[in-house]
C-alpha positions in Angstrom: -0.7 -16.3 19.2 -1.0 -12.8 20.7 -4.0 -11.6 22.6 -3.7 -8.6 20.8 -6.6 -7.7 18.1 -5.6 -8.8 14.5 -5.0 -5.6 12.8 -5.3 -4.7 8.9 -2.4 -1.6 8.3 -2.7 0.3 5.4 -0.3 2.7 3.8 -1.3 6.3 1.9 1.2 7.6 0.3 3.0 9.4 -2.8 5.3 7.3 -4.9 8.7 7.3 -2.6 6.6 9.2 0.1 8.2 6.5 2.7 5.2 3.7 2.2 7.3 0.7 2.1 9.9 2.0 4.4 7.1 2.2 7.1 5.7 -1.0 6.2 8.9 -3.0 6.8 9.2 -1.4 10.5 5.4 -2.1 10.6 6.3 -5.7 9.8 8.5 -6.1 13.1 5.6 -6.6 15.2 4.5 -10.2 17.0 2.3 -12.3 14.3 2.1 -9.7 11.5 2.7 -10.9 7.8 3.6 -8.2 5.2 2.4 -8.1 1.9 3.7 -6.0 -0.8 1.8 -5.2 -4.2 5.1 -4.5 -5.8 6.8 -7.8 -5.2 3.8 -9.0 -6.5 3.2 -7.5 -9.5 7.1 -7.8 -10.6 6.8 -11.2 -9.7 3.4 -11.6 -11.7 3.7 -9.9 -14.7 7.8 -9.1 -15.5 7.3 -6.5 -18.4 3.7 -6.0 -18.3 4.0 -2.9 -15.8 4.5 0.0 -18.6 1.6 2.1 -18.0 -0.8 3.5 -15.7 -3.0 1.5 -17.9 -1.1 -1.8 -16.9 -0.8 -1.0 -13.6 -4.5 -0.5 -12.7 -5.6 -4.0 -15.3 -2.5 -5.8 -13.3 -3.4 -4.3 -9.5 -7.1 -5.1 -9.8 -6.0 -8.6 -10.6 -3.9 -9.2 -7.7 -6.5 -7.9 -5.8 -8.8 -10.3 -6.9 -6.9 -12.8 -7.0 -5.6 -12.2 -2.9 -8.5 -11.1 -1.2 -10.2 -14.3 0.2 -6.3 -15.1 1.3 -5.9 -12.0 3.3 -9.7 -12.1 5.2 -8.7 -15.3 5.8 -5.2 -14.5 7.4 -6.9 -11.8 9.2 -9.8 -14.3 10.6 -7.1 -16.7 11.3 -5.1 -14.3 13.9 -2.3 -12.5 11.7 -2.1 -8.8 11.1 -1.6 -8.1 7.7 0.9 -4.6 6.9 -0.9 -4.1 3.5 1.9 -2.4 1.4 -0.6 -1.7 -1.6 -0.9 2.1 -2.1 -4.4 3.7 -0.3 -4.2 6.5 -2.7 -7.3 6.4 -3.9 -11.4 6.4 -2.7 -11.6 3.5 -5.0 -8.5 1.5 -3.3 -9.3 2.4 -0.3 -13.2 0.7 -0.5 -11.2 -2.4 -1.7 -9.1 -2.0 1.8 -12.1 -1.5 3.4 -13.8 -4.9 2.0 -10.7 -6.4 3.9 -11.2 -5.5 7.3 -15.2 -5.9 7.4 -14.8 -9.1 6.5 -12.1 -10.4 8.7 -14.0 -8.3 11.4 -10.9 -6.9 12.6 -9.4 -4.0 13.3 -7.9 -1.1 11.0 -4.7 1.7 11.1 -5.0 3.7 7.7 -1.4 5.1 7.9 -1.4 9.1 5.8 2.3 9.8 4.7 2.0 13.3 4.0 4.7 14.3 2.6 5.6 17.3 0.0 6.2 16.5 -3.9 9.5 18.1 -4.0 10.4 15.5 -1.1 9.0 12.5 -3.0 11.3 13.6 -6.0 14.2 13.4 -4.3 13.7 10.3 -2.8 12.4 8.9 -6.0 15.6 9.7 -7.8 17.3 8.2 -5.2 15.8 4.9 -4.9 15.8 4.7 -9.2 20.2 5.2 -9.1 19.9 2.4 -6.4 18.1 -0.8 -8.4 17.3 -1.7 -5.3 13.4 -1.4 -5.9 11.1 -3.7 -8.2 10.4 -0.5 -10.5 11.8 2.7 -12.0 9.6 5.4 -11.8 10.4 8.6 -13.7 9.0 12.2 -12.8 6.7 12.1 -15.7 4.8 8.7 -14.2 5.5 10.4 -10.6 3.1 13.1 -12.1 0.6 10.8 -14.0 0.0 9.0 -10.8 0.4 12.1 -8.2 -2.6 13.5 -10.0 -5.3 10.7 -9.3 -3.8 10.9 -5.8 -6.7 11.6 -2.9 -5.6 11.9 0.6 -8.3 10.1 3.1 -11.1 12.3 4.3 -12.9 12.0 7.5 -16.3 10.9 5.5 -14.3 7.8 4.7 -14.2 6.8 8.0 -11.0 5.2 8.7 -8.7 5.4 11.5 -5.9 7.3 10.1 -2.6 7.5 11.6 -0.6 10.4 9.9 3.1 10.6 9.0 5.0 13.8 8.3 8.7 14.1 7.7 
């Protein structure tokens, strides 16, 4: 094991902001385990991710479901690269829960990047099939708009990205 501090990294991000991108260079360092929400939830529920409906029922289950699992790989030593969307004040307490639990430290990493940006990536990583889900501008809209960027009342180390 490392003597470094067991570390829980978050991701705050846009849909196709660059989350899962930063997540899997994240990943790379000495005992750290990634965990993606999207793997999950495609894994979990095939065809039960239709609506922003579904996804919040299906999210708060996996949450559920994983968190005495991740405080305990925390307590046990591992960092964890969380690669579950921090978009939210309500997420983000979840996150929270996490780390004061396991006692360890935090990175809250902000992608910040621009809707038009975010688009084009989006329509670039739908014509691949490479990702667990199609996402089309409409639900890129739908979820962009219950999108809250951290503030500093939240009290979280935050690490900002911009392209």
């Amino acid at each position: 094991m490392s003597l470094e501090q067991p570390t829980l990294h978050l991701v705050c991000g846009k849909i196709a902001a660059g989350k899962s991108t930063l997540t899997s260079v994240l990943e790379q360092r000495p005992n750290t385990v990634l965990v993606k929400e999207d793997y999950w939830l495609a894994q979990l529920y095939p065809g039960e991710q239709n609506s922003l409906a579904d996804y919040v029922r299906n999210s708060t289950r996996l949450r559920d479901a994983m968190t005495a699992h991740l405080v305990g790989l925390l307590r046990s030593g591992l960092s964890i690269v969380l690669d579950f969307p921090a978009n939210t004040p309500v997420s983000r307490a979840w996150m929270r829960s996490l780390f004061e639990q396991a006692e360890c430290a935090h990175q809250l990493h902000f992608l910040d990047v621009a809707d038009d940006v975010c688009k084009a990536r989006l329509r670039k990583r739908n014509a691949s099939g490479m990702h667990e889900f199609n996402v089309s501008d409409e639900d890129f809209a739908l979820f962009t708009k219950h999108f809250v960027p951290p503030a500093s009342s939240e009290g979280f180390n935050v690490v900002l990205h911009r392209p």
